[in-house]
C-alpha positions in Angstrom: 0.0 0.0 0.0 1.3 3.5 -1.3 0.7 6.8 -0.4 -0.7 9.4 -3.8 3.0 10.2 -3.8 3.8 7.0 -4.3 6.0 6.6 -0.5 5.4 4.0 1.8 3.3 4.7 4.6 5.3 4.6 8.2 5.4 1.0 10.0 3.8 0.9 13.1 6.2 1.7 16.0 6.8 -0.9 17.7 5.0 -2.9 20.9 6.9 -0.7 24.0 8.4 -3.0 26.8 5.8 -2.5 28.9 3.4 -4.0 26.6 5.5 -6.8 25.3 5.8 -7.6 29.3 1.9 -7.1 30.0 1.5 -9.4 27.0 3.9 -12.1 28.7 2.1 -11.4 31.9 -1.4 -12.5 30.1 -1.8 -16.3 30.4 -1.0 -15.8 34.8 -3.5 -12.8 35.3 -6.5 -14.7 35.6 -5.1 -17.5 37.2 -3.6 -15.0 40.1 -6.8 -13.5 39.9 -8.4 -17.0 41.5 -6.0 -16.3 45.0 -8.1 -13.6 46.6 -11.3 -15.1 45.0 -10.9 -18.4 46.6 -10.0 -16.8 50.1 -13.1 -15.2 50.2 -15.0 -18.6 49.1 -12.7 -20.6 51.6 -14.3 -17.8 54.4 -17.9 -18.0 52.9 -17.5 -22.1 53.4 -15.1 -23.2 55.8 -17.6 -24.5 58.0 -19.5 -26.3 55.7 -15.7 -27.9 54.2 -15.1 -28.8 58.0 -18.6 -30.8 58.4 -18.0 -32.7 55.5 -13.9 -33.8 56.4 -15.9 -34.6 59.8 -18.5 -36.8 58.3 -15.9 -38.1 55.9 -14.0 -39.2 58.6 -16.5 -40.8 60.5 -17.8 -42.5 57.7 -14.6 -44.1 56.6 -13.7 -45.2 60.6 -17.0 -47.0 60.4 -16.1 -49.3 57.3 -13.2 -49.4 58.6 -13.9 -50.9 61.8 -16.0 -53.0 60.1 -13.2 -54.0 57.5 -15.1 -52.8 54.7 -13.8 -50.4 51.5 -16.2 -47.9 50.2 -16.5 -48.5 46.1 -18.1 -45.4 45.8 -15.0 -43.6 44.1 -14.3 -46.5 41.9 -17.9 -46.4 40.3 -18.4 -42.8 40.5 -15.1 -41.7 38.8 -15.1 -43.9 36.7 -18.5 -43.5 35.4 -17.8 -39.7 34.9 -14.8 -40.7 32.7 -16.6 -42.7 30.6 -19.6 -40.4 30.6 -17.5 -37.2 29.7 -15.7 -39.6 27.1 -18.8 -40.5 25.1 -19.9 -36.5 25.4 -16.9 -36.0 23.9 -16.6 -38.3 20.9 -20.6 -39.0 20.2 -22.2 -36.0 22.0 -21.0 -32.9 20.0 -22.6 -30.7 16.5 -19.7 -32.0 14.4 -21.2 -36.2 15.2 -24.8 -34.8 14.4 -23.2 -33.7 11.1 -21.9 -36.8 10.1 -23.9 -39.5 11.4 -27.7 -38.3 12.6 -28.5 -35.4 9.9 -27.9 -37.5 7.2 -31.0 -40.3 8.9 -33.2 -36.5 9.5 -32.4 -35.5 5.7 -33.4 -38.9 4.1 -36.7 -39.0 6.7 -37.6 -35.3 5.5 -37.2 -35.9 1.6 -39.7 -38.6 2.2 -41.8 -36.8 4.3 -42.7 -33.4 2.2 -39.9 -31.6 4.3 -41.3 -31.7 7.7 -38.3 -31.0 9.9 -37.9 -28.3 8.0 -33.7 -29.3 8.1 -32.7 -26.6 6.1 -33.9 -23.9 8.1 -33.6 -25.3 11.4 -30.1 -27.2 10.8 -27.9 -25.6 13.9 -30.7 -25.7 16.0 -31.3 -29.5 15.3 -27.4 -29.8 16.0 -27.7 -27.8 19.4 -30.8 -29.8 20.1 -28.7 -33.4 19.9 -25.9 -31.6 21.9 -28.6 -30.9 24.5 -29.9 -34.6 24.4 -26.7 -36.0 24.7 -25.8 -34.2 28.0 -29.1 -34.8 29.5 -28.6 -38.6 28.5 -25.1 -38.6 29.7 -25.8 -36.6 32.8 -28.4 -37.9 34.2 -30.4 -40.4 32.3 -27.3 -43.3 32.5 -25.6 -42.4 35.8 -28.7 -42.1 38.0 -29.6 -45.7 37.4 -26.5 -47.2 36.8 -25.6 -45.5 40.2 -29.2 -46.8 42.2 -28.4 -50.2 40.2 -25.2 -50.7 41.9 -25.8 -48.8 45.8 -29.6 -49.3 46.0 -30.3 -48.6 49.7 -28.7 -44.6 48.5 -31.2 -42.5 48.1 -31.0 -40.6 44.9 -32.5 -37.3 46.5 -29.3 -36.8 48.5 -27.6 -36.1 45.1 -28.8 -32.0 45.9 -32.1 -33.2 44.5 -34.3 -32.1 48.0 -36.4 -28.6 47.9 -36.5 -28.6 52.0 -34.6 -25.6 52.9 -34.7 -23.6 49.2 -36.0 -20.2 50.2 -33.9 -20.3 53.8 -30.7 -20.6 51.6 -32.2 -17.9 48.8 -30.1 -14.9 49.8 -27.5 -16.9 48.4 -28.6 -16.5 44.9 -29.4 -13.1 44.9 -26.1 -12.3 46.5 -24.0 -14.4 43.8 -26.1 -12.4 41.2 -24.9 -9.4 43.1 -21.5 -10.2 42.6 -21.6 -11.9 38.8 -23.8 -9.7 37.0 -21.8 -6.1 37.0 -18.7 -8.7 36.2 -20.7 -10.5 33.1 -21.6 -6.8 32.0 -17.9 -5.7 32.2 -16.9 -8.9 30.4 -19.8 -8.1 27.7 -18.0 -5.4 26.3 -15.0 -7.3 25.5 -15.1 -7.4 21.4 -14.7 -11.1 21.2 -17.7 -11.2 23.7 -20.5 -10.8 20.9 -19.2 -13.0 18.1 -19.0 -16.2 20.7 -22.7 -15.9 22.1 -24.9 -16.8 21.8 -23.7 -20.4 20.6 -26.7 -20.6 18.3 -26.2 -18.0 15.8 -29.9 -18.2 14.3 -31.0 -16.6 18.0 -31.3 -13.6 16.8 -33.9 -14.6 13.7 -36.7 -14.7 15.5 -38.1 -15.0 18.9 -38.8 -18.4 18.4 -35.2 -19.9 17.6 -34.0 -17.4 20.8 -36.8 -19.3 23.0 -36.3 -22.4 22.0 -32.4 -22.2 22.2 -32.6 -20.8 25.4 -34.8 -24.1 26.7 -31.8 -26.3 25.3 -29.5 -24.0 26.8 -31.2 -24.0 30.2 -32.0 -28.3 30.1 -28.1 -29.0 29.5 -27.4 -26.3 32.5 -29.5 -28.5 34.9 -28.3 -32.1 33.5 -25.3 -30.2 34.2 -25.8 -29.2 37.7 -27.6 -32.8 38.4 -24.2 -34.3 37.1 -21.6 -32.3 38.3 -23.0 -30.8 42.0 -25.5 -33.8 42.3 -24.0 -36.7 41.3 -20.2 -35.9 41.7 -20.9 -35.0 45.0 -23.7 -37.1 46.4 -21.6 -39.6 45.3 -17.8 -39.1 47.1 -18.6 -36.8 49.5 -18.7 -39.5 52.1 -15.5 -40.9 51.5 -13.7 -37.4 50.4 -15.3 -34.8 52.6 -14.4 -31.4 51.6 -12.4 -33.0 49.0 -14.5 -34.0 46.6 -15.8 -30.5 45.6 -12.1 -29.8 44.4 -12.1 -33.1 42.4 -15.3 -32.1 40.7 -13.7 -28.9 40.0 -11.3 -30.7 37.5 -13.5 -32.3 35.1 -15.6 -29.2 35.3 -13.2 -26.7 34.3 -11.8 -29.2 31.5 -15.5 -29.1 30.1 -14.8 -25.2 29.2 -11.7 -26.3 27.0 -12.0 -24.4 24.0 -13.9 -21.6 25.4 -12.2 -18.0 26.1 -9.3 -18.9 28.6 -10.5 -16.2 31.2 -13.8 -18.1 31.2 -12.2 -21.3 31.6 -9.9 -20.1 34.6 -13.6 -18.8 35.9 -14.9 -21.8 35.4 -12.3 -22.8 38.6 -14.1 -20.5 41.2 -17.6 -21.8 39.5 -16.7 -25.2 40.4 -15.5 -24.3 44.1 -18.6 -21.8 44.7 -21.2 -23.4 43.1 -20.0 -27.3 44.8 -20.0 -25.3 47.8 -22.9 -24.2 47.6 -24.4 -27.2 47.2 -23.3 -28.9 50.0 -24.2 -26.2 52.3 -27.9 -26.3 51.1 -27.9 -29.7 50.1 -30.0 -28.6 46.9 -28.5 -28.6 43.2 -31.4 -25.5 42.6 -29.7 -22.4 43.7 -26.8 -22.7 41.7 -28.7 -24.2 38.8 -30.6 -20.6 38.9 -27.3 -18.8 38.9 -26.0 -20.8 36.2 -29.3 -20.0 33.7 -29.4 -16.9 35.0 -26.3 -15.3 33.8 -26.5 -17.8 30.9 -29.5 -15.7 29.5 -28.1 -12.2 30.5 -25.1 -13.4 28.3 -26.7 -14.3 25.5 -29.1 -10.9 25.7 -26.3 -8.7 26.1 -24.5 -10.0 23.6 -27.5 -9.9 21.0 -28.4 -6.6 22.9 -25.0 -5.0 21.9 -24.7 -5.3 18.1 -29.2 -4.6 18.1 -29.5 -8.4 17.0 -32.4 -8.8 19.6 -35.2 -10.5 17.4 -37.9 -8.5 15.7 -40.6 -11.5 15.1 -41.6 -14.7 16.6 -41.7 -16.5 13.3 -38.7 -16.8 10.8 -39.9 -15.7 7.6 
């Protein structure tokens, strides 16, 4: 590119040292950020963390004194392995793709287009993506898990109401805290081009609605899985432990994701496991969860005017 006079225009000056450092500094920012974040969850929770290393520990003197082992862990992890595994391989847009929409395409030609796959082909793609974690969250483990401890009772995987609206001040105070962060993080340019995950949201209100119900049913297969099962399952034999080692597959489940989110996704895990086991319900962080889902997805929709202007899609 030439100037009229035909010179070269003047190379950008280069990145000062302070920048190239800040840019070094990057990947460790938000992972530094997790210190004081954590203190203040570790403050908000120790006493809950202390009851459950004191049940723990009874609990594993009793078998033990009884010369029994606990095969809790050994199902349990190894069921969320295998479960995360298939998600992984079977459960994503790019399997729908190449195995199921070619079945939908070949039942629509026969039947005078009534999927109507052309029009709604990423929604049908988040819709098996929602299945899948639904099936693999809850609809295999739950059994499998009553199949091999039947005298557990599944409502002690955060599944009890008892106690919801003593333990609500929770929710509104982690919405306190999350939403001016989630509108700070909204202006970020990257911010609007990665949600909402379904990119048709913004045709009509229908695609938006009916995303949004996928969205929220694989946020509470989620929270069933990850601060119901995980938990309900090793708590006994980890105590306060076992909401760290849910907090490993659950930040690996943000792979691929913005890294800040991912780091995030750390403090989630802690916070939201925590919370669990302090109320004993899975429902107050599964409200968090949808609830700064959706304010996500609006602002970002809200922010380039891409909020939908009709229910139908013409």
């Amino acid at each position: 590119m030439f100037f009229f006079d035909g010179t070269p225009p003047e190379p950008p000056p280069p990145p000062s040292a302070l920048d190239e450092l800040l840019h070094k500094l990057e990947p460790f920012v938000p992972p530094l950020a997790l210190i004081p974040v954590l203190v203040a969850v570790y403050f908000v929770f120790r006493t809950t963390w202390r009851e459950l290393d004191e049940d723990a520990h009874r609990h594993r003197g009793a078998l033990l004194a009884q010369g029994k082992m606990d095969h809790r862990p050994f199902v349990a992890l190894v069921l969320v392995a295998v479960m995360l595994a298939m998600q992984e391989y079977y459960g994503g847009r790019a399997y729908f793709q190449r195995s199921i929409r070619p079945l939908m395409e070949s039942f629509d030609r026969e039947h005078d287009n009534v999927l109507q796959l052309l029009k709604y082909d990423e929604l049908y793609g988040f819709a098996w993506w929602s299945f899948t974690r639904c099936l693999g969250y809850v609809i295999i483990p739950f059994p499998v898990w009553k199949l091999c401890f039947p005298r557990d009772s599944l409502l002690d995987f955060g599944l009890r109401t008892k106690g919801f609206f003593k333990h609500v001040w929770i929710y509104g105070l982690a919405l306190l805290l999350v939403v001016p962060l989630t509108y700070i993080v909204s202006t970020r340019p990257d911010f609007g081009s990665y949600y909402p995950f379904y990119k048709g949201s913004s045709r009509s209100w229908f695609d938006f609605l009916t995303w949004e119900a996928l969205y929220f049913a694989q946020f509470f297969a989620l929270e069933m899985f990850f601060r119901g099962f995980i938990l309900g399952a090793l708590r006994r034999s980890f105590g306060s432990g076992a909401i760290f080692a849910m907090a490993v597959p659950y930040c690996m489940i943000h792979f691929g994701k913005p890294y800040p989110e991912t780091i995030g996704a750390i403090i989630a895990g802690v916070f939201l496991g925590s919370l669990s086991m302090k109320t004993k319900s899975i429902y107050q962080g599964f409200l968090v969860h949808i609830t700064i889902a959706a304010l996500m997805d609006w602002l970002a929709l809200g922010n380039r005017d891409a909020l939908p202007k009709e229910f139908w899609a013409p």
